[in-house]
PDB file of N, CA, C and O in Angstrom:
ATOM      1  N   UNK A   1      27.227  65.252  71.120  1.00  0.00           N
ATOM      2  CA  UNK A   1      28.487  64.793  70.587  1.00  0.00           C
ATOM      3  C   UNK A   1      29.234  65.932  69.907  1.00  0.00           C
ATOM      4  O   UNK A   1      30.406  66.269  70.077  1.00  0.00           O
ATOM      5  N   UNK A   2      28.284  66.471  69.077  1.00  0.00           N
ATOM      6  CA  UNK A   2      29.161  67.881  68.621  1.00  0.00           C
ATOM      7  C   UNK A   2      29.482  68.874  69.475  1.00  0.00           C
ATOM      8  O   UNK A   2      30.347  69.679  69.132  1.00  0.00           O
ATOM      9  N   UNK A   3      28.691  69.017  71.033  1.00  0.00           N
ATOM     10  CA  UNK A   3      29.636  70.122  71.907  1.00  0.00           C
ATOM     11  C   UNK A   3      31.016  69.570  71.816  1.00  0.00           C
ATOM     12  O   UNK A   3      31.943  70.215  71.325  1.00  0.00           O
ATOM     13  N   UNK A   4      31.158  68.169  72.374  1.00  0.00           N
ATOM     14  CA  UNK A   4      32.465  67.430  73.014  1.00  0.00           C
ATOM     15  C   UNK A   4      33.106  67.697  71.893  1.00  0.00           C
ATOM     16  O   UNK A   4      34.223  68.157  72.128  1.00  0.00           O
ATOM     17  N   UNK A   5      32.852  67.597  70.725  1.00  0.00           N
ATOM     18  CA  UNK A   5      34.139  67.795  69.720  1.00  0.00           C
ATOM     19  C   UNK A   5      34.642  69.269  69.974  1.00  0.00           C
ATOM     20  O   UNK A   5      35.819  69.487  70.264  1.00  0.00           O
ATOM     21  N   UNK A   6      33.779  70.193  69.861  1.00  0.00           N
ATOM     22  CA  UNK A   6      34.439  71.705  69.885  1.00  0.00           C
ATOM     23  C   UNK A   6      34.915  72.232  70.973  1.00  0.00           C
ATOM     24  O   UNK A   6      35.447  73.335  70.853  1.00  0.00           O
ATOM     25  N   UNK A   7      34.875  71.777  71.952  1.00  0.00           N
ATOM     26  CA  UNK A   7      35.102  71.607  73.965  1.00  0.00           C
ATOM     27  C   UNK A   7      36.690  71.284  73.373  1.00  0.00           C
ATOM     28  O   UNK A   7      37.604  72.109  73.378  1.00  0.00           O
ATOM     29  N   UNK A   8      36.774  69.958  72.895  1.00  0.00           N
ATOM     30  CA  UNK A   8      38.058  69.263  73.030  1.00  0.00           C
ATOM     31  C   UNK A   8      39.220  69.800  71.844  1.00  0.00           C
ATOM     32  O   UNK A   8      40.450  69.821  71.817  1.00  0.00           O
ATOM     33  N   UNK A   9      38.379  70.122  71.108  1.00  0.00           N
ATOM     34  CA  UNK A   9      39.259  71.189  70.069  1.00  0.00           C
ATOM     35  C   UNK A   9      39.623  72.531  70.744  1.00  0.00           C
ATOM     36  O   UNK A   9      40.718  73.028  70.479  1.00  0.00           O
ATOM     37  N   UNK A  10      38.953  73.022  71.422  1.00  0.00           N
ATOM     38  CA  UNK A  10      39.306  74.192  72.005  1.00  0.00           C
ATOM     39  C   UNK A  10      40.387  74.264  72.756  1.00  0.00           C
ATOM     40  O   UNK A  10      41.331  75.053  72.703  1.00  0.00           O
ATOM     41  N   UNK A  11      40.094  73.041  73.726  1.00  0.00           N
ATOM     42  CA  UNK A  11      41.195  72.538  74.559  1.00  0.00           C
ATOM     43  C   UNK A  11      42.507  72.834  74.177  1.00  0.00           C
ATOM     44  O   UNK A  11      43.231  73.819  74.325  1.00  0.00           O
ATOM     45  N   UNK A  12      42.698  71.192  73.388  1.00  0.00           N
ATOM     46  CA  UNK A  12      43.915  71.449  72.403  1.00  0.00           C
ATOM     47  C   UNK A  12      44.367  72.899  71.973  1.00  0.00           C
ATOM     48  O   UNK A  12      45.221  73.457  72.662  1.00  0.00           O
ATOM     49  N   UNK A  13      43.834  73.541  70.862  1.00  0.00           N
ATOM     50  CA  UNK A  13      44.195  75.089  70.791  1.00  0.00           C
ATOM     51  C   UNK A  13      44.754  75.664  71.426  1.00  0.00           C
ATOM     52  O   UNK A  13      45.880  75.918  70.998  1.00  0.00           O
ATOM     53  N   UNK A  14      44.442  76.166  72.627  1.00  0.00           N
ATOM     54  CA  UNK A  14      44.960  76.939  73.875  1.00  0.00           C
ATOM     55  C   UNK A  14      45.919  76.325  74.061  1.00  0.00           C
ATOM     56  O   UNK A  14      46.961  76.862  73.685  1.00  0.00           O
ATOM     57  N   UNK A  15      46.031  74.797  74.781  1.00  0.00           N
ATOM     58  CA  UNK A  15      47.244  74.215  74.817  1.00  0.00           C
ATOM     59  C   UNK A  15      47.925  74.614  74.473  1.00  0.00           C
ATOM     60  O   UNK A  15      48.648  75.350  75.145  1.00  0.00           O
ATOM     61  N   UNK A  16      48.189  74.273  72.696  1.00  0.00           N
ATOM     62  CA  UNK A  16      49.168  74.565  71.775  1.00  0.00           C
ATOM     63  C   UNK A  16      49.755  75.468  71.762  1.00  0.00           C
ATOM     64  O   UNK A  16      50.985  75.479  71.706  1.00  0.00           O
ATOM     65  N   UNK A  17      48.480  77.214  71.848  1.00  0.00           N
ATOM     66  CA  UNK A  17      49.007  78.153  72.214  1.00  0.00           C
ATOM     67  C   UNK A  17      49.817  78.434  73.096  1.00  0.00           C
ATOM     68  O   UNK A  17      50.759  79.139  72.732  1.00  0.00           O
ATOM     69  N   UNK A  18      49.776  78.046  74.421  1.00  0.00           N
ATOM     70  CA  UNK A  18      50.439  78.260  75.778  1.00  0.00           C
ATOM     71  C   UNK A  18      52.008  77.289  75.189  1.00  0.00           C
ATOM     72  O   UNK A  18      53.097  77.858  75.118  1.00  0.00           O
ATOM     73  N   UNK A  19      51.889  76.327  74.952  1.00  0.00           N
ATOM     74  CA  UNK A  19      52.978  75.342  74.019  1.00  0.00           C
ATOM     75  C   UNK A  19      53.836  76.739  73.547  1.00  0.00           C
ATOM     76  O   UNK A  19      54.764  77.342  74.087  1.00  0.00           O
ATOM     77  N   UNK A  20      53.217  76.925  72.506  1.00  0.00           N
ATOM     78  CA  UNK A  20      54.136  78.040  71.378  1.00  0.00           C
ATOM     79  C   UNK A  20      54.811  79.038  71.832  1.00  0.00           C
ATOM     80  O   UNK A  20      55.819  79.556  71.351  1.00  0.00           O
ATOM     81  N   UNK A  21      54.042  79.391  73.086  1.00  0.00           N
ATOM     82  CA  UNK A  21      54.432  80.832  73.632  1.00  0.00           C
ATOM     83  C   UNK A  21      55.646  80.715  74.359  1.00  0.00           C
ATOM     84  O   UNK A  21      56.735  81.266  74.197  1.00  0.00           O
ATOM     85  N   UNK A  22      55.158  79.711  75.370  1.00  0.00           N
ATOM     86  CA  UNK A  22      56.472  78.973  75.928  1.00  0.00           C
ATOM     87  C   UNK A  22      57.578  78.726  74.993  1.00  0.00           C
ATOM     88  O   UNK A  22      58.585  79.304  75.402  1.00  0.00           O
ATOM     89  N   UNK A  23      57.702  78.336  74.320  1.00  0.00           N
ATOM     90  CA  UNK A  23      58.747  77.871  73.438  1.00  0.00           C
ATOM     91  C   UNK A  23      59.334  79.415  72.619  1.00  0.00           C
ATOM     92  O   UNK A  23      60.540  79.652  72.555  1.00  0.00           O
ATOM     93  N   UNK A  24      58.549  80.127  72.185  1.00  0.00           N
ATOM     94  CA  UNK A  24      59.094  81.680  71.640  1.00  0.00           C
ATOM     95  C   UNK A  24      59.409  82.568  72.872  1.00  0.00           C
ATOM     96  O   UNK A  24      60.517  83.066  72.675  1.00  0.00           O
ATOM     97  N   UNK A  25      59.005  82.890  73.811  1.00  0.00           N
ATOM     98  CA  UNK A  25      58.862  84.290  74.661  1.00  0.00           C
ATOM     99  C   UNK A  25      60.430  83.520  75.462  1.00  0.00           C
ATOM    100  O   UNK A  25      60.633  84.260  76.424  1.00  0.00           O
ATOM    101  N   UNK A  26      61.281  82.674  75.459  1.00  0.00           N
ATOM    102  CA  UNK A  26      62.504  82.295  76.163  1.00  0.00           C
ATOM    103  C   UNK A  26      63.517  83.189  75.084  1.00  0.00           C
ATOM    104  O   UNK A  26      64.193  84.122  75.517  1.00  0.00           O
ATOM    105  N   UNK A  27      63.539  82.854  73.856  1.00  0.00           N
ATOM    106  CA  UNK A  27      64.386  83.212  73.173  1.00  0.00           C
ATOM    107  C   UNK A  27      63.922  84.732  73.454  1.00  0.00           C
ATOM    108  O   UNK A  27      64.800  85.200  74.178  1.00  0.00           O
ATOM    109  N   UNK A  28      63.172  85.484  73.267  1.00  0.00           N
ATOM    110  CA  UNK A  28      62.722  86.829  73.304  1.00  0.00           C
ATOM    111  C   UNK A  28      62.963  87.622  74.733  1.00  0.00           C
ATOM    112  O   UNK A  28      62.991  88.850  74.820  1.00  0.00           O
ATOM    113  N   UNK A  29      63.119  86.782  75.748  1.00  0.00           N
ATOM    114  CA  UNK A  29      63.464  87.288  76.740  1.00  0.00           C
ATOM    115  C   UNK A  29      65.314  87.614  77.005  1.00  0.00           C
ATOM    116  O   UNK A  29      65.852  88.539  77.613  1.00  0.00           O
ATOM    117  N   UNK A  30      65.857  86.566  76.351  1.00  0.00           N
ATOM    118  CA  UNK A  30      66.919  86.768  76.225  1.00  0.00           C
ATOM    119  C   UNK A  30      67.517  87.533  74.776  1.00  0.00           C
ATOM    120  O   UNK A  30      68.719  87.437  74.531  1.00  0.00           O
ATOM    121  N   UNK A  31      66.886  88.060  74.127  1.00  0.00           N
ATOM    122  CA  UNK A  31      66.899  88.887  73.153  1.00  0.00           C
ATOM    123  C   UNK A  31      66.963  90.632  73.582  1.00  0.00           C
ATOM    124  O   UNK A  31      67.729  91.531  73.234  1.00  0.00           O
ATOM    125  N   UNK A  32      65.873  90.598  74.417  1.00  0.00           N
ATOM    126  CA  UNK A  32      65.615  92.144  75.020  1.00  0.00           C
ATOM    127  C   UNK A  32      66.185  92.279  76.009  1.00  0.00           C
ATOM    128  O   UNK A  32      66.467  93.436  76.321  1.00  0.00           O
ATOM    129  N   UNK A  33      66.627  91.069  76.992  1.00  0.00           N
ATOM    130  CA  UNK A  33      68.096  91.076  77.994  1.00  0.00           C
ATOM    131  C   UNK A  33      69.087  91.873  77.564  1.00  0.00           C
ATOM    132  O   UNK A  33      69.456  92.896  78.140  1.00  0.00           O
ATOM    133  N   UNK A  34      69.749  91.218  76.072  1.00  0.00           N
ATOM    134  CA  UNK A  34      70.932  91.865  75.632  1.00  0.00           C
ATOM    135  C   UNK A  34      70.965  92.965  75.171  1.00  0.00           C
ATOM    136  O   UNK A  34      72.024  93.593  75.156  1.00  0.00           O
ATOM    137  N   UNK A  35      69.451  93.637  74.522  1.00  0.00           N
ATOM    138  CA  UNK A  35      69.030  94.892  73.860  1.00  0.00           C
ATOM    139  C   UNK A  35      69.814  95.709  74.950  1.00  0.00           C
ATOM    140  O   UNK A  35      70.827  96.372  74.729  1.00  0.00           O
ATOM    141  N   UNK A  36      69.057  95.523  76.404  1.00  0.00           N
ATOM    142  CA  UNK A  36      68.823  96.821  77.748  1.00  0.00           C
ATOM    143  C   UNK A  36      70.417  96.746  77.362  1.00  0.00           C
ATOM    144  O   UNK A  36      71.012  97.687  76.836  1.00  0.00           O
ATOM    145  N   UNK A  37      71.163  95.195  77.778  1.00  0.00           N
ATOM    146  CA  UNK A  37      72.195  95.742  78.334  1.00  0.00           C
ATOM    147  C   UNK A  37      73.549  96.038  77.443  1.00  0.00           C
ATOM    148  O   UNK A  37      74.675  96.246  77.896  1.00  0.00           O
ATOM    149  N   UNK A  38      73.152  96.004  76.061  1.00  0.00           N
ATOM    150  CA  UNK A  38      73.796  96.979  75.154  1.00  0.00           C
ATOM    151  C   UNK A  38      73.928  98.261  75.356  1.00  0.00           C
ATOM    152  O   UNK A  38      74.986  98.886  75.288  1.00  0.00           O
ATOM    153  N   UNK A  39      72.490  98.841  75.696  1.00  0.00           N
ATOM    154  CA  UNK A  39      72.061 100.132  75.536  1.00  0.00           C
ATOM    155  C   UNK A  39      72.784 101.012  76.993  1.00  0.00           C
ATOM    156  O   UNK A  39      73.206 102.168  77.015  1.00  0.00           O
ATOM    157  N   UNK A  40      72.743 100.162  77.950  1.00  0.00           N
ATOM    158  CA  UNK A  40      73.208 100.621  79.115  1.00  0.00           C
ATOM    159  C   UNK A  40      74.956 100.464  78.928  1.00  0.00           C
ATOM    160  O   UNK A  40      75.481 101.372  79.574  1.00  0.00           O
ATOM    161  N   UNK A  41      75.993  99.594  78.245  1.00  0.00           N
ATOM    162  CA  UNK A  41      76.753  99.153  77.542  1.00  0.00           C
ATOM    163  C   UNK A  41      77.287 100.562  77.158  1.00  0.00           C
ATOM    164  O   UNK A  41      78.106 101.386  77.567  1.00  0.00           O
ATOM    165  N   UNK A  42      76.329 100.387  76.090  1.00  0.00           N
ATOM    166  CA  UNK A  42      76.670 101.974  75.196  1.00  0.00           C
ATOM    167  C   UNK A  42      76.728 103.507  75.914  1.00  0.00           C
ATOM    168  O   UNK A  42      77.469 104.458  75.660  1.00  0.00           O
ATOM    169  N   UNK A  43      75.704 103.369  76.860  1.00  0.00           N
ATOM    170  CA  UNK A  43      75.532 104.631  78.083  1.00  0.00           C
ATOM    171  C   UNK A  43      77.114 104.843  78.785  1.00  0.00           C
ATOM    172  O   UNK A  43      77.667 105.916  79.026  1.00  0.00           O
ATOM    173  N   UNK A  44      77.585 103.591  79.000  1.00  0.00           N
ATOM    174  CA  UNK A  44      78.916 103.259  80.052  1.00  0.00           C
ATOM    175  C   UNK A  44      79.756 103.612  79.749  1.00  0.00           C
ATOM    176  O   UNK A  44      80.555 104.208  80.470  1.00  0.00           O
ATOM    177  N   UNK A  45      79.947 103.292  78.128  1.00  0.00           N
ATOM    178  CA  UNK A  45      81.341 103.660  77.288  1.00  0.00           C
ATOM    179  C   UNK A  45      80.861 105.360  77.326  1.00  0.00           C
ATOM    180  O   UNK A  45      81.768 106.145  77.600  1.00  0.00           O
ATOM    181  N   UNK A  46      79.372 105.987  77.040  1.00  0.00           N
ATOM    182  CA  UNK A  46      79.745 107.592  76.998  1.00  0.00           C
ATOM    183  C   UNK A  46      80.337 107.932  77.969  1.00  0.00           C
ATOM    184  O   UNK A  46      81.451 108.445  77.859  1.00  0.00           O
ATOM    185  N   UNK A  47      79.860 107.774  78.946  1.00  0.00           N
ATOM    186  CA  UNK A  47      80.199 107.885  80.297  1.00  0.00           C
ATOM    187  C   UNK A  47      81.686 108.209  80.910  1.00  0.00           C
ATOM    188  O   UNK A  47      82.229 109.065  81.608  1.00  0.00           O
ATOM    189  N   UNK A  48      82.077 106.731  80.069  1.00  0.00           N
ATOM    190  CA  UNK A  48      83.955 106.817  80.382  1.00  0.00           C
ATOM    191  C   UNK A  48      84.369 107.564  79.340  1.00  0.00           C
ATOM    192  O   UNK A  48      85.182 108.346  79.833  1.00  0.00           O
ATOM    193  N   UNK A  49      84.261 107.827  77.920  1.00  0.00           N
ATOM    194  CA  UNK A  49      84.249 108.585  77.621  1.00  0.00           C
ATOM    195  C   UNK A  49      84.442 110.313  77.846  1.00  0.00           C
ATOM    196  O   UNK A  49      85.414 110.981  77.495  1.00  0.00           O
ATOM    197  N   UNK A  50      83.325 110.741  78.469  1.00  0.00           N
ATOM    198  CA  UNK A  50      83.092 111.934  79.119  1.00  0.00           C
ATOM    199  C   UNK A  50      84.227 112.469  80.168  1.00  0.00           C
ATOM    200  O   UNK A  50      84.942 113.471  80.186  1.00  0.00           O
ATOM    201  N   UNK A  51      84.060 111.302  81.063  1.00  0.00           N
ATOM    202  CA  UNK A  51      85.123 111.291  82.437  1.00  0.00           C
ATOM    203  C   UNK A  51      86.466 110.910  81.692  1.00  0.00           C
ATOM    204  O   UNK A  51      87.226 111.874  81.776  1.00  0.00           O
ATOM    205  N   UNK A  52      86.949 110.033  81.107  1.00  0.00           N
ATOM    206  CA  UNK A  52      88.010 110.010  80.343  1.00  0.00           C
ATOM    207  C   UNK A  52      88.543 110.619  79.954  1.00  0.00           C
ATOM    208  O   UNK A  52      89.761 110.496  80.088  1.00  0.00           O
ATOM    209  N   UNK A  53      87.858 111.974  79.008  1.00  0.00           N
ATOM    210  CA  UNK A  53      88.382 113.065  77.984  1.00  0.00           C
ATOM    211  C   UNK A  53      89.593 113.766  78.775  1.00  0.00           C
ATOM    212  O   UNK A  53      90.622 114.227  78.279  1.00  0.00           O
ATOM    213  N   UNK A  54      89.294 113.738  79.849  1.00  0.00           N
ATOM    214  CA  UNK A  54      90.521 114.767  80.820  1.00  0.00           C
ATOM    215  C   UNK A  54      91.660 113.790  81.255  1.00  0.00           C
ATOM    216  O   UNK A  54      92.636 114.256  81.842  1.00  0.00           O
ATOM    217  N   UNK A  55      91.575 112.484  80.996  1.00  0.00           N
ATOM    218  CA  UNK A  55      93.027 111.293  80.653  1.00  0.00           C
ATOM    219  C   UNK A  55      93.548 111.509  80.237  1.00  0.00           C
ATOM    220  O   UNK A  55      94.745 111.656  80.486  1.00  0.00           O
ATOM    221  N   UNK A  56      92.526 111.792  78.605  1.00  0.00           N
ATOM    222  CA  UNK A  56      93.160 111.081  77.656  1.00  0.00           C
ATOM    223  C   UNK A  56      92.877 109.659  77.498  1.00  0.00           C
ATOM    224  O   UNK A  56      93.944 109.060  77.365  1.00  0.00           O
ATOM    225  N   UNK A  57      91.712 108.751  77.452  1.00  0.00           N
ATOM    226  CA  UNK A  57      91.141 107.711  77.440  1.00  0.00           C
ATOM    227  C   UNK A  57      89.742 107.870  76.896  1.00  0.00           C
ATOM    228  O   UNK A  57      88.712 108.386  77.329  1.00  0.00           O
ATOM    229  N   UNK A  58      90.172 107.070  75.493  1.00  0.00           N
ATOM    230  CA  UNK A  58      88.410 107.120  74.447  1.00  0.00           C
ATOM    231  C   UNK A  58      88.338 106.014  74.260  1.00  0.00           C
ATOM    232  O   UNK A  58      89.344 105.376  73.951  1.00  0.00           O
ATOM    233  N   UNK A  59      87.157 105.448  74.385  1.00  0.00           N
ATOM    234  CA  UNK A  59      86.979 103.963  73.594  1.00  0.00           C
ATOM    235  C   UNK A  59      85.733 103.926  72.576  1.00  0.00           C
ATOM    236  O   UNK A  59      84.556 103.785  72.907  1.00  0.00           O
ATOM    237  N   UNK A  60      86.155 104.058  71.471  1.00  0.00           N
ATOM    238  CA  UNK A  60      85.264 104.000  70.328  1.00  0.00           C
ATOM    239  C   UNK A  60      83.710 103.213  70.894  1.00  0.00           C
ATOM    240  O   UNK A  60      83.634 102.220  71.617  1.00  0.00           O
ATOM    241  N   UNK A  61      82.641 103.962  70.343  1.00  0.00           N
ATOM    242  CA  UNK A  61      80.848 103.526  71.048  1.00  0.00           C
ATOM    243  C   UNK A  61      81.046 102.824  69.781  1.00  0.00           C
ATOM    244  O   UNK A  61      81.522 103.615  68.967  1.00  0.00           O
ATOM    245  N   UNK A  62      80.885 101.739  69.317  1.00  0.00           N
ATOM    246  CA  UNK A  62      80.226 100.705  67.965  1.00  0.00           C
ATOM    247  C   UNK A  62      78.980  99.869  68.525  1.00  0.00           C
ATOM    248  O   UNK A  62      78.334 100.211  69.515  1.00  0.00           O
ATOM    249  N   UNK A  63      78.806  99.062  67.981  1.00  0.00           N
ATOM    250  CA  UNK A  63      77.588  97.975  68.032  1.00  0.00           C
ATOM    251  C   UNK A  63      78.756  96.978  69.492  1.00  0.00           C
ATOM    252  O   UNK A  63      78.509  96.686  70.662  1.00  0.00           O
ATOM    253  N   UNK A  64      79.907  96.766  68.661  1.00  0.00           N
ATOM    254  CA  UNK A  64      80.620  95.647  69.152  1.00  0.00           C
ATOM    255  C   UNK A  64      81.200  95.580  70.772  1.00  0.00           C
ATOM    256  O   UNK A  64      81.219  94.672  71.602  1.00  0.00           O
ATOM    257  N   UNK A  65      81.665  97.021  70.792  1.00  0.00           N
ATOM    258  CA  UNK A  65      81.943  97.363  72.402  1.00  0.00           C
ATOM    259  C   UNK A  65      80.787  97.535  72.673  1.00  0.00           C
ATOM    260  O   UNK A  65      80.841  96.937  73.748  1.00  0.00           O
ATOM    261  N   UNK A  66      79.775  97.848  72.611  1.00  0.00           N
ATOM    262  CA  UNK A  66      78.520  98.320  73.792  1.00  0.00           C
ATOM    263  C   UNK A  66      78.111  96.971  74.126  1.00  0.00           C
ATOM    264  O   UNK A  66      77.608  96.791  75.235  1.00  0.00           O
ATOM    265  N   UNK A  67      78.298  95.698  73.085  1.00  0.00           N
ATOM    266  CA  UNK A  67      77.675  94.155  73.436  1.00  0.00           C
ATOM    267  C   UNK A  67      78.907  93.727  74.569  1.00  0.00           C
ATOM    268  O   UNK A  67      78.888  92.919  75.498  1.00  0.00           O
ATOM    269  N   UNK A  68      79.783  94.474  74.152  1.00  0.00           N
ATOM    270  CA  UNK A  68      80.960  93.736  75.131  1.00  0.00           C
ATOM    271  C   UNK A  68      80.526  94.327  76.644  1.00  0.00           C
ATOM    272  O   UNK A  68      80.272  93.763  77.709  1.00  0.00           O
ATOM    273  N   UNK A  69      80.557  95.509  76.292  1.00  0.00           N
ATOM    274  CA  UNK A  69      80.577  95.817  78.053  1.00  0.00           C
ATOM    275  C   UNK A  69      78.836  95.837  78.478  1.00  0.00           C
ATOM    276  O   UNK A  69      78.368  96.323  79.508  1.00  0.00           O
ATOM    277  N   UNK A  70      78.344  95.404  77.762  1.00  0.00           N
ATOM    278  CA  UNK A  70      76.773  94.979  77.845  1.00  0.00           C
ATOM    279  C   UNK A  70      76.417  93.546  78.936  1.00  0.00           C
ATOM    280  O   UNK A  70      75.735  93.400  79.950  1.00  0.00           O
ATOM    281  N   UNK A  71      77.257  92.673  78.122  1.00  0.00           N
ATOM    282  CA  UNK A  71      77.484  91.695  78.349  1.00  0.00           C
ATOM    283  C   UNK A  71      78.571  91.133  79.538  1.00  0.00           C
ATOM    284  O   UNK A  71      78.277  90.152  80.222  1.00  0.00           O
ATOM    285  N   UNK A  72      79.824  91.844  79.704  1.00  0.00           N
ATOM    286  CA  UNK A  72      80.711  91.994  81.093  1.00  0.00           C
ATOM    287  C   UNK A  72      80.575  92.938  82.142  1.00  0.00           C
ATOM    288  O   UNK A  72      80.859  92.829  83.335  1.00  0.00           O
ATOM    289  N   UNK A  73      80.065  93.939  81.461  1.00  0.00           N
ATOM    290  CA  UNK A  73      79.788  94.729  82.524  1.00  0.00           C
ATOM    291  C   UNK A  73      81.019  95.380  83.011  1.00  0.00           C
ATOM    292  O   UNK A  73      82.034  95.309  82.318  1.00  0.00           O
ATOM    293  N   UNK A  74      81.029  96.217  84.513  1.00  0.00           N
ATOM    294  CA  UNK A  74      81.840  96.840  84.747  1.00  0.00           C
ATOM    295  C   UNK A  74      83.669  96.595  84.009  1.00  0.00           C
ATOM    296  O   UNK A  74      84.571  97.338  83.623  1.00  0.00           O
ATOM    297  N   UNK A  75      83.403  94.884  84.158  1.00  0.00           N
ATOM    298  CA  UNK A  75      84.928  94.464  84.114  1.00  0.00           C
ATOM    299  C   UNK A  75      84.684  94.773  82.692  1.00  0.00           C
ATOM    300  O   UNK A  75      85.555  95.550  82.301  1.00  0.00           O
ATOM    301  N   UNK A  76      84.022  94.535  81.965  1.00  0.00           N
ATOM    302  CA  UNK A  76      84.271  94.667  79.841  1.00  0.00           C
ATOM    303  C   UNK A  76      84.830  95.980  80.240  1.00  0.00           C
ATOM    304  O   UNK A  76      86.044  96.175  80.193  1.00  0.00           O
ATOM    305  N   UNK A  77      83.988  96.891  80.632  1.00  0.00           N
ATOM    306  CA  UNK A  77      84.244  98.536  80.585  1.00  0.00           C
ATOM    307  C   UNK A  77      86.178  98.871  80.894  1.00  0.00           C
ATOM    308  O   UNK A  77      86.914  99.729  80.408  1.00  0.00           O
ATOM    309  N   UNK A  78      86.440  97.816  81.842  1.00  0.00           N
ATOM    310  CA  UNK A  78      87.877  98.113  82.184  1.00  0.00           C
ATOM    311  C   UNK A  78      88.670  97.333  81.582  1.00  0.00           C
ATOM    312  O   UNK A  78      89.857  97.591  81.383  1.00  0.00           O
ATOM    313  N   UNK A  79      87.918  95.993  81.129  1.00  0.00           N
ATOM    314  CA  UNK A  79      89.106  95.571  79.785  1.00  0.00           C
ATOM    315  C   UNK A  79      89.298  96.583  78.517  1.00  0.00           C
ATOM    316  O   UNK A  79      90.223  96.761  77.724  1.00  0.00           O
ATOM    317  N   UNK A  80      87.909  97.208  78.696  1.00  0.00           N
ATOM    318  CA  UNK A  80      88.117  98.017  77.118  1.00  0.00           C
ATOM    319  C   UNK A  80      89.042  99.033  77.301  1.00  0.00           C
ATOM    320  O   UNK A  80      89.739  99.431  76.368  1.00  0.00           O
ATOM    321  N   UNK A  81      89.121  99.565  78.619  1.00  0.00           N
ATOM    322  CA  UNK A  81      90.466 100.852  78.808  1.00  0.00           C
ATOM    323  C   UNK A  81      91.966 100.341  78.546  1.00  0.00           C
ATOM    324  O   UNK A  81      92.860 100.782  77.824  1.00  0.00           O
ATOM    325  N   UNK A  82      91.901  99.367  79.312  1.00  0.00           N
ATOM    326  CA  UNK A  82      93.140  98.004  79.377  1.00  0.00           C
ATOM    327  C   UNK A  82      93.495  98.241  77.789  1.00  0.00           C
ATOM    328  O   UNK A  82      94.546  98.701  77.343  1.00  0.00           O
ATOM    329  N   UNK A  83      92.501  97.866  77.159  1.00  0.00           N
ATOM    330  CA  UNK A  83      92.891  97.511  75.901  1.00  0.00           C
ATOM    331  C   UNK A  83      93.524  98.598  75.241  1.00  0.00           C
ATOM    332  O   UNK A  83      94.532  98.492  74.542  1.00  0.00           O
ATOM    333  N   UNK A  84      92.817  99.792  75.515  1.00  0.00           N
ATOM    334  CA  UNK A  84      93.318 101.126  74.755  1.00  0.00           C
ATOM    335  C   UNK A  84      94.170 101.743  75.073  1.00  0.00           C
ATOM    336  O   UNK A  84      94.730 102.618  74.413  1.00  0.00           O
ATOM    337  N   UNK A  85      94.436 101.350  76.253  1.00  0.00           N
ATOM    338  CA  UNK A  85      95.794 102.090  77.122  1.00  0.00           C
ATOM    339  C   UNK A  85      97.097 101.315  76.661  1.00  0.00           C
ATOM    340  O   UNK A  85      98.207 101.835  76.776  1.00  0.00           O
ATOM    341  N   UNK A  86      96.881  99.837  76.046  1.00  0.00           N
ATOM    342  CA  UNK A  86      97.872  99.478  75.600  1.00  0.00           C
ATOM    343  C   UNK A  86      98.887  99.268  74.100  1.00  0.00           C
ATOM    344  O   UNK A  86     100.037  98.913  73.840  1.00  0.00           O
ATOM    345  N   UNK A  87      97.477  99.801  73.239  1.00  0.00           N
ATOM    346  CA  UNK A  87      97.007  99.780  72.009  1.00  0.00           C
ATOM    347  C   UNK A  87      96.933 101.198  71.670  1.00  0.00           C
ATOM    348  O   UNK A  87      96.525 101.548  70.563  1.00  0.00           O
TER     349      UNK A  87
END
């Protein structure tokens, strides 16, 4: 009788575990999603930047544009010129 209790406790446990993990590692996946594509974001704006300088087209690197064009991608990158070219 006392294996079956610690068998079935064990059970449960793991469960729970696999439960928990599931429920945390979603948010965390979409956490380190937005990290990369900040970082690549931020790479994009040097980038235009770099190639820009001979425009005359800068778009300030912050936290806030690199989430933008992180997050839109090519098109953020060309709203953000849009924006500065008009501004």
């Amino acid at each position: 009788m006392n294996n079956t209790n610690t068998i079935i406790t064990f059970l449960v446990c793991i469960i729970s575990i696999i439960i928990l993990g599931r429920i945390f590692i979603l948010p965390l996946k979409k956490i380190l999603k937005l990290l990369l594509n900040s970082i690549l974001g931020g790479l994009l704006i040097v980038i235009i930047n770099w190639i820009g300088g001979a425009f005359g087209i800068h778009i300030g690197l912050n936290v806030f544009t690199a989430i933008f064009v992180g997050i839109l991608g090519i098109p953020g990158a060309i709203l953000l010129i849009i924006f500065t070219m008009i501004l």
